[in-house]
Structures are given as C-alpha cells and as structure tokens.
C-alpha positions in Angstrom: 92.1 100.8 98.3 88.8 100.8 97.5 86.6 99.1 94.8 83.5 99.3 93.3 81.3 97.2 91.5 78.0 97.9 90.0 75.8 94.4 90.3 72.5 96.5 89.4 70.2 94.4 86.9 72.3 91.4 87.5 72.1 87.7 89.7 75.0 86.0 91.1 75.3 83.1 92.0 78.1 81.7 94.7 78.1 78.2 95.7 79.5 77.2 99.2 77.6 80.5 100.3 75.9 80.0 103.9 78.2 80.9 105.8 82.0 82.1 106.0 83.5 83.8 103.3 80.5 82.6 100.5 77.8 84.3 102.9 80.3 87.6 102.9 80.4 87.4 99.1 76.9 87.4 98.8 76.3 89.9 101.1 78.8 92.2 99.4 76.8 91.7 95.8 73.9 92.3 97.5 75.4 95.7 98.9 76.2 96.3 95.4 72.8 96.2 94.0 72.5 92.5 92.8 68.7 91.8 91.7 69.0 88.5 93.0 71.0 86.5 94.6 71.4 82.7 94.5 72.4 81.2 98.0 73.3 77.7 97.8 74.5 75.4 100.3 75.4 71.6 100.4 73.6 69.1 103.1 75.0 68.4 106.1 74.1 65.8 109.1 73.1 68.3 111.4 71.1 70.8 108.8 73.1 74.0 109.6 73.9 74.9 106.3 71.0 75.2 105.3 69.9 76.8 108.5 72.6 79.3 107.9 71.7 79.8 104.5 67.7 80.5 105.3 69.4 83.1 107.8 71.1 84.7 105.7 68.4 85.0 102.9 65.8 86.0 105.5 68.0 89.2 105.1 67.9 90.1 101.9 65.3 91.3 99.6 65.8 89.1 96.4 67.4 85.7 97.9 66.9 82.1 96.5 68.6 79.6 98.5 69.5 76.3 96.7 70.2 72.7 98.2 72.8 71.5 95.6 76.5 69.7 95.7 78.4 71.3 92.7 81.0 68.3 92.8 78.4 66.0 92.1 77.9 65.9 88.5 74.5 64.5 88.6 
C-alpha cells in the first residue's frame, strides 16, 4: 500500500527527531514537500544528538534544529 501526503506550504515539527525513527519521519515530510522542518533533539553527555541532528539538517534545504526536552515543562 502506498500513501501520500502533500506537506507543501506547511512546517512540522517532530521532537525526539535526530536520529532513528524521528530523523526518518522528518526526512519523509521533507520528501513530501514540507517548507520547513523543525529538528529537535534533547542533550546528551556525549553531544551526539545534536551531532546527529546538525547532520541531518545539513541535508535538507529548510531545517531548524532545536535543543529542547519536551518532558520538561519549563
């Protein structure tokens, strides 16, 4: 089966997204036309989140990558 989706005009968002199934998400809106695309990643000890997330906005033509814990409600 094969599906669609028309992100053209539009910016997503996917948090956890710098690597793993988040980064293949955002690639997959960007494939589907996304105008932007909002890469954000929590810190970690040895940096590679955000590494990875950097890598995988280096990529992309309309990326924003975001240092922010979303279970942190401050």
């Amino acid at each position: 089966m094969s599906v669609t989706f028309d992100f053209a005009g539009r910016v997503v968002l996917v948090t956890g997204s710098s690597r793993g199934i988040g980064a293949g998400m955002i690639n997959a809106f960007a494939r589907s036309g996304a105008a932007g695309c909002v890469i954000n990643y929590v810190v970690d000890d040895r940096g590679r989140n955000k590494s990875d997330a950097e890598q995988l906005a280096a990529g992309m033509a309309n990326a924003l990558v975001v240092e922010c814990n979303v279970a942190d409600d401050a």
